[in-house]
C-alpha positions in Angstrom: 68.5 7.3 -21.1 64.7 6.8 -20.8 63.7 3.4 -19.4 62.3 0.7 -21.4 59.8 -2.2 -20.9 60.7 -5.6 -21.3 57.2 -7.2 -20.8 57.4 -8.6 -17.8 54.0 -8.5 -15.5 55.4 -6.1 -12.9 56.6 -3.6 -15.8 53.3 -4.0 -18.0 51.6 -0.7 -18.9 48.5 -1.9 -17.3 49.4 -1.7 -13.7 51.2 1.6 -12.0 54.1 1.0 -9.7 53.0 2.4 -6.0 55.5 2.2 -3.0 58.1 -0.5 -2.3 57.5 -2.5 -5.2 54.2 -3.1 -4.3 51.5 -3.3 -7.3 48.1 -1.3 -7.6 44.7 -3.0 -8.0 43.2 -3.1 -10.9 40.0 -0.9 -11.1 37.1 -1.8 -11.6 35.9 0.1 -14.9 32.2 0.0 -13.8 29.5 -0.6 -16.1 29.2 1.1 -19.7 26.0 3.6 -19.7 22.8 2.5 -19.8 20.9 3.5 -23.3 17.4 4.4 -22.8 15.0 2.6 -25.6 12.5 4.2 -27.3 9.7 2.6 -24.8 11.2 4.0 -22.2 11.3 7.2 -23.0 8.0 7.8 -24.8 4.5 6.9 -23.6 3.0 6.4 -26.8 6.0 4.1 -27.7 5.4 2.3 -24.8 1.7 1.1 -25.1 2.6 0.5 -29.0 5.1 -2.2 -28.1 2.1 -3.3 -25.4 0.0 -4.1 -28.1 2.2 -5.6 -30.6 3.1 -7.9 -27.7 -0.7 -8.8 -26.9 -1.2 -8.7 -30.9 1.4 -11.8 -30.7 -0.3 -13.5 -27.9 -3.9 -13.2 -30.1 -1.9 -14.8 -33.1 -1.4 -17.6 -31.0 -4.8 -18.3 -29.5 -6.0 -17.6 -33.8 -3.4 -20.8 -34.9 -4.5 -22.6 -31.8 -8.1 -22.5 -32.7 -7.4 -22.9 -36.6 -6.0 -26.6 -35.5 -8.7 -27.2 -34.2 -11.2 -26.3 -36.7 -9.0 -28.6 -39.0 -9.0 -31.5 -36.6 -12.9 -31.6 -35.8 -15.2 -29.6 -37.4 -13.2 -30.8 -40.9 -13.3 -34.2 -39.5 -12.3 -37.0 -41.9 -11.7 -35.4 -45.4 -13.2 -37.3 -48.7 -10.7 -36.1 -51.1 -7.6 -34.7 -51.8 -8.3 -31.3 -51.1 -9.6 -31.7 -48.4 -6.8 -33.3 -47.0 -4.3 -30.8 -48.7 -7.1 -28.2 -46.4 -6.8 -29.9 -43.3 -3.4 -30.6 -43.2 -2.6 -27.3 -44.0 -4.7 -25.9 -40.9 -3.1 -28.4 -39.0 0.0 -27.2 -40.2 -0.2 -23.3 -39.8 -2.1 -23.7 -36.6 0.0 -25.3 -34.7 3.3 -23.3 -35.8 1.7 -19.6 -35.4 0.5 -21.2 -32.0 4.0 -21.6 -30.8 5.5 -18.7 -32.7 3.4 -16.3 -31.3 4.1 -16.5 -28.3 7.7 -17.3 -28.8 7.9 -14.1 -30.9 5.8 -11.9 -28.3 7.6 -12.9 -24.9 10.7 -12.4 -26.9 9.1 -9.0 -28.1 7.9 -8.3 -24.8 11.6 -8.7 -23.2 13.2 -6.8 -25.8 11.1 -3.6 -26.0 9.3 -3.6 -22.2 11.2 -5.2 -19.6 14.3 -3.5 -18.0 17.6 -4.1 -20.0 19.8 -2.6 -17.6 23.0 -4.4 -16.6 23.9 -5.1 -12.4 26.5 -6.2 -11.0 26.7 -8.2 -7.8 29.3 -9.4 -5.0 29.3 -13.2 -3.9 28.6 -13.7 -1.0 29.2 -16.6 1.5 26.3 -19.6 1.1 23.8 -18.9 4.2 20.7 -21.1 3.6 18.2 -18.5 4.7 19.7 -15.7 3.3 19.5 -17.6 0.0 15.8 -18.0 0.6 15.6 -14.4 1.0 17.4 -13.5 -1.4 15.6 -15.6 -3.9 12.2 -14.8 -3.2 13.4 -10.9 -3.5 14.7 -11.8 -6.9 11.5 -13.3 -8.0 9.3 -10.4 -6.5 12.1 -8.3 -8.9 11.4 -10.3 -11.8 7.8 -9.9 -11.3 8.0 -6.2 -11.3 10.3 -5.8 -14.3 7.8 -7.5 -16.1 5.2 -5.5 -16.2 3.0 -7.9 -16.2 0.8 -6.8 -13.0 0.5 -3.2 -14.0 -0.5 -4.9 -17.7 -3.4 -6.1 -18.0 -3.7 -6.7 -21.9 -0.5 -8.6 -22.0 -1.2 -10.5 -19.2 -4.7 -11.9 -19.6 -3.5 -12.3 -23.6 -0.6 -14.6 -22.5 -2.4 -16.6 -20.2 -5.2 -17.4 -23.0 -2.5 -18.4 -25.2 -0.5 -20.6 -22.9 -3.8 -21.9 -21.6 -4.7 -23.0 -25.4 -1.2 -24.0 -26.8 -1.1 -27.6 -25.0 -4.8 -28.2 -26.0 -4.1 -29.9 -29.2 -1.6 -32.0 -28.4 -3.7 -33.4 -25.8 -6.6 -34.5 -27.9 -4.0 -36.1 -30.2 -2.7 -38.2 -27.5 -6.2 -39.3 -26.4 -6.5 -40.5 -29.8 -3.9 -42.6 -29.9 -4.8 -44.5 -26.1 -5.5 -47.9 -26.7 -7.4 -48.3 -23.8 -10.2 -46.5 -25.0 -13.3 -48.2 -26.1 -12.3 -47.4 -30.0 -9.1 -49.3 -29.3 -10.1 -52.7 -30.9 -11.6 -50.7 -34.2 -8.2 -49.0 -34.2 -5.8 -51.9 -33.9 -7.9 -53.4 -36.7 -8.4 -50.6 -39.2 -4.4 -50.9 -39.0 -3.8 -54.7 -39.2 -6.4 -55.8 -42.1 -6.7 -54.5 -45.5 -8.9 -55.2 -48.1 -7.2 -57.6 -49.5 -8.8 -61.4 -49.2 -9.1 -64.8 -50.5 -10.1 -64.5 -54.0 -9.7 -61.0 -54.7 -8.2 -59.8 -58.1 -5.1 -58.1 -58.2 -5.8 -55.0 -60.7 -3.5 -52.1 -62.3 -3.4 -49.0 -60.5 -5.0 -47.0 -61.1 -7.0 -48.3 -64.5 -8.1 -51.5 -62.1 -7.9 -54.0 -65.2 -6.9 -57.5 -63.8 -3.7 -58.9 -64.6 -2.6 -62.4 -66.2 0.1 -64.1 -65.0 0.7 -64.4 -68.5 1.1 -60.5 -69.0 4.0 -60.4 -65.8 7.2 -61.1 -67.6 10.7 -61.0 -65.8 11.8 -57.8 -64.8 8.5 -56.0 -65.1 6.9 -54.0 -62.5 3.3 -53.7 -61.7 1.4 -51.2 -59.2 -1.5 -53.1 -58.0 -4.5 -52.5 -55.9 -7.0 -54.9 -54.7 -10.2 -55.5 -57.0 -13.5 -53.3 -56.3 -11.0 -50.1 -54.5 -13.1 -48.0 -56.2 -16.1 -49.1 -54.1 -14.9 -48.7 -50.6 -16.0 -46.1 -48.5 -12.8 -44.5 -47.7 -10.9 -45.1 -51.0 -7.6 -42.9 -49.7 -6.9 -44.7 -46.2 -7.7 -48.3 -48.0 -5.6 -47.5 -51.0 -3.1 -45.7 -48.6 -3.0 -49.7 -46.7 -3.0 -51.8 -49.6 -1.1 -50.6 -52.7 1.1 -53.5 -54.0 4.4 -53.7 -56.0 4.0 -57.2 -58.6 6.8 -58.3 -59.8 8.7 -61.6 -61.4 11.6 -63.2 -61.2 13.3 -66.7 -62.3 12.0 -68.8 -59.4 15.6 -70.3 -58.6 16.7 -66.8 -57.1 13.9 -66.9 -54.6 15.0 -67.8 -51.2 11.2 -69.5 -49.7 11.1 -69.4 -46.4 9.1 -72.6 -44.4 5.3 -71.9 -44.9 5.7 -69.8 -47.8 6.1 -71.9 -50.7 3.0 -71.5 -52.2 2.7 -67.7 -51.7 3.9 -66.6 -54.6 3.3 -68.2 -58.4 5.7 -69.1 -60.9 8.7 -66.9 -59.4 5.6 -64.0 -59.3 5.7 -62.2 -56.1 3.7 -59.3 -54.4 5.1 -57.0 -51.7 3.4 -53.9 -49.6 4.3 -51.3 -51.0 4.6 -49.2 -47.7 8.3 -48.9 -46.3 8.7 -50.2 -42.8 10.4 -47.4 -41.7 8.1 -44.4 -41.8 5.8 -44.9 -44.6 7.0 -44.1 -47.6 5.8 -45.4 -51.0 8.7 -47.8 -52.1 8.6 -47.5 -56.3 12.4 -48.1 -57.3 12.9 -51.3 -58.9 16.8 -52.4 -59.8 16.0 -54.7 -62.1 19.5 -56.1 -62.1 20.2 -56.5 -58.7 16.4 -57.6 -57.7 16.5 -54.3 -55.1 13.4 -52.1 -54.1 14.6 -48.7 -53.0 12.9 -46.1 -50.8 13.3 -42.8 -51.9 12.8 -41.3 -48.6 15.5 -42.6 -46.5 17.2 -45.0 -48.9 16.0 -48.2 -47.4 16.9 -50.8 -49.5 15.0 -54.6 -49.4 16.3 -57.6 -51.1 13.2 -58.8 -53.2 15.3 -62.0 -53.4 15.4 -63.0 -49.6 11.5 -62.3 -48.9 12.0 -58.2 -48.8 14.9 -58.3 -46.4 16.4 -55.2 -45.5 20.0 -54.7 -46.9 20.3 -51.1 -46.2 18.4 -48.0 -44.1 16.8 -47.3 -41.7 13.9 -49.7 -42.3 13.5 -52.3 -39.2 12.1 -55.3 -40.8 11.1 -56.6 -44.3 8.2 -55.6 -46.6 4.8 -57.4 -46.0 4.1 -60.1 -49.0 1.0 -60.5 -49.8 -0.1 -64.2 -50.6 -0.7 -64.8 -54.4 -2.6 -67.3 -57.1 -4.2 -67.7 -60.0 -8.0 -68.4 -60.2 -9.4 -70.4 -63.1 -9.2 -68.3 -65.7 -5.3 -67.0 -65.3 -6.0 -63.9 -63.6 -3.8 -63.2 -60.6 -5.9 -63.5 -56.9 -4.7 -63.1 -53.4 -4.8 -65.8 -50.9 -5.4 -64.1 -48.4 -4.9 -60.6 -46.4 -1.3 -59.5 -45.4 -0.1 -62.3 -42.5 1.0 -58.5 -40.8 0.4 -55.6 -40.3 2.1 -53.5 -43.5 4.5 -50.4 -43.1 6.0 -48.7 -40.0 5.6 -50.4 -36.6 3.1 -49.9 -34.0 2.5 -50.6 -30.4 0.2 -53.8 -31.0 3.0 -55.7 -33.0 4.3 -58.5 -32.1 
């Protein structure tokens, strides 16, 4: 009878019985065979996929130089569009800055730079010979790069990589408050143009409101009196926008020092979410909750704004409310804080 396997390791069909018992090495299959690419077969192939990688690198130093086109010679935009423009620049600049030349050295690798596999023995750890051996696999590196005996790519990639970090570095510098416009820029962000006096208006029709026309459960958007007028109408608007709102004065929770900021059970609240800037606009009349549509933050219009839910670190900013003579609602004064996310001057 023929003789039959019962899977154990010495029978196994993938080793061959040599000798006493004794088992063969496995052998080494060796590496599968190397297929040539297109590039390196054919010249003209070749210095195609040379410029498609420099092409990349050019895209890069294009998006780099469209940000900053956006960021200075655009400068601060007047309207909408202009905005939309600029922060579109800013936008596409900055990714086909990055993507090219994440796309070209990724190019570069796959269509110019040796793909064949080696294998190597380990060897015992001798300092020295590490060095050595190191510094020869850098010099390798180098070579199967191309990069000296390529000039376009080269000098491409370097203007790209030089240009990349640019932007990001102007954008930091404008955000150093040490700088001599540090004080200008602490305050744009504190005050508003809200003041003593000033009307509280519909947006964006600007009539005044009564306290007379706020009735329980309504909602007003409000902007501050004379808007219209200021010379930067987006970034004040953008600072002071206002939910108005009333409720039956025995559910509001007062703290100490704020009893006579709002009137009648009329309050005001910024309408800029604490967490990252998002315009809060959900009312629940019901529960007395403002919602942010963002994230979901959720402030308790009962307990001064509190935050109940989100991500939202601290309550809305009230502003300060009155009437003047003739019933029209009027702030007291300008937000006691500065309104939505935090920044580094807060206290």
């Amino acid at each position: 009878m023929g003789d039959h396997s019962h899977g154990s390791p010495d029978d196994s069909g993938t080793v061959a019985k040599a000798g006493q018992g004794s088992l063969e090495k496995f052998q080494d299959p060796g590496l599968p065979p190397h297929r040539k690419r297109l590039a390196d077969t054919d010249p003209r192939a070749e210095k195609r996929a040379e410029r498609q990688v420099a092409l990349l690198f050019i895209i890069s130093i294009i998006g780099t130089l469209s940000f900053f086109i956006a960021y200075f010679v655009l400068g601060r935009p007047e309207n909408i569009s202009q905005i939309r423009l600029q922060n579109s620049m800013l936008g596409l600049g900055t990714t086909f800055a990055m993507l090219g030349i994440g796309v070209g050295i990724v190019h570069w690798a796959k269509t110019l730079m040796p793909d064949h596999e080696i294998s190597e023995l380990r060897h015992e750890i001798r300092p020295e010979a590490d060095r050595q051996e190191a510094e020869e696999i850098i010099n390798t590196v180098l070579e199967e790069t191309g990069i000296k005996r390529r000039p376009l790519i080269r000098n491409t990639l370097i203007g790209a990589i030089a240009l990349a970090p640019i932007p990001a570095i102007f954008m930091f510098r404008d955000l150093d408050r040490t700088g001599k416009n540090a004080n200008a820029m602490v305050d744009q962000l504190r005050h508003t143009m809200w003041d003593t006096g000033v009307k509280l208006v519909r947006d964006p029709s600007g009539t005044p409101i009564k306290a007379a026309d706020v009735q329980i459960g309504s909602v007003f958007h409000v902007i501050p009196d004379g808007l219209d007028k200021a010379e930067d109408v987006l970034n004040e608007k953008a600072k002071a926008v206002v939910l108005l709102m009333r409720l039956d004065p025995n559910k509001l929770k007062v703290s100490p020092g704020r009893e006579d900021w709002n009137y009648d059970g009329i309050v005001a609240y910024s309408k800029i979410c604490t967490h990252v800037g998002c315009p809060v606009a959900l009312y629940e009349q019901q529960t007395h909750h403002l919602l942010c549509p963002c994230h979901q933050s959720t402030f308790d219009l009962t307990q001064e704004c509190k935050v109940i839910f989100g991500p939202a670190g601290r309550p809305l900013a009230q502003l300060p409310i009155t009437v003047d003579s003739e019933g029209f609602l009027v702030a007291r004064s300008d937000f006691h804080e500065p309104v939505g996310p935090s920044y580094w001057e807060r206290g």
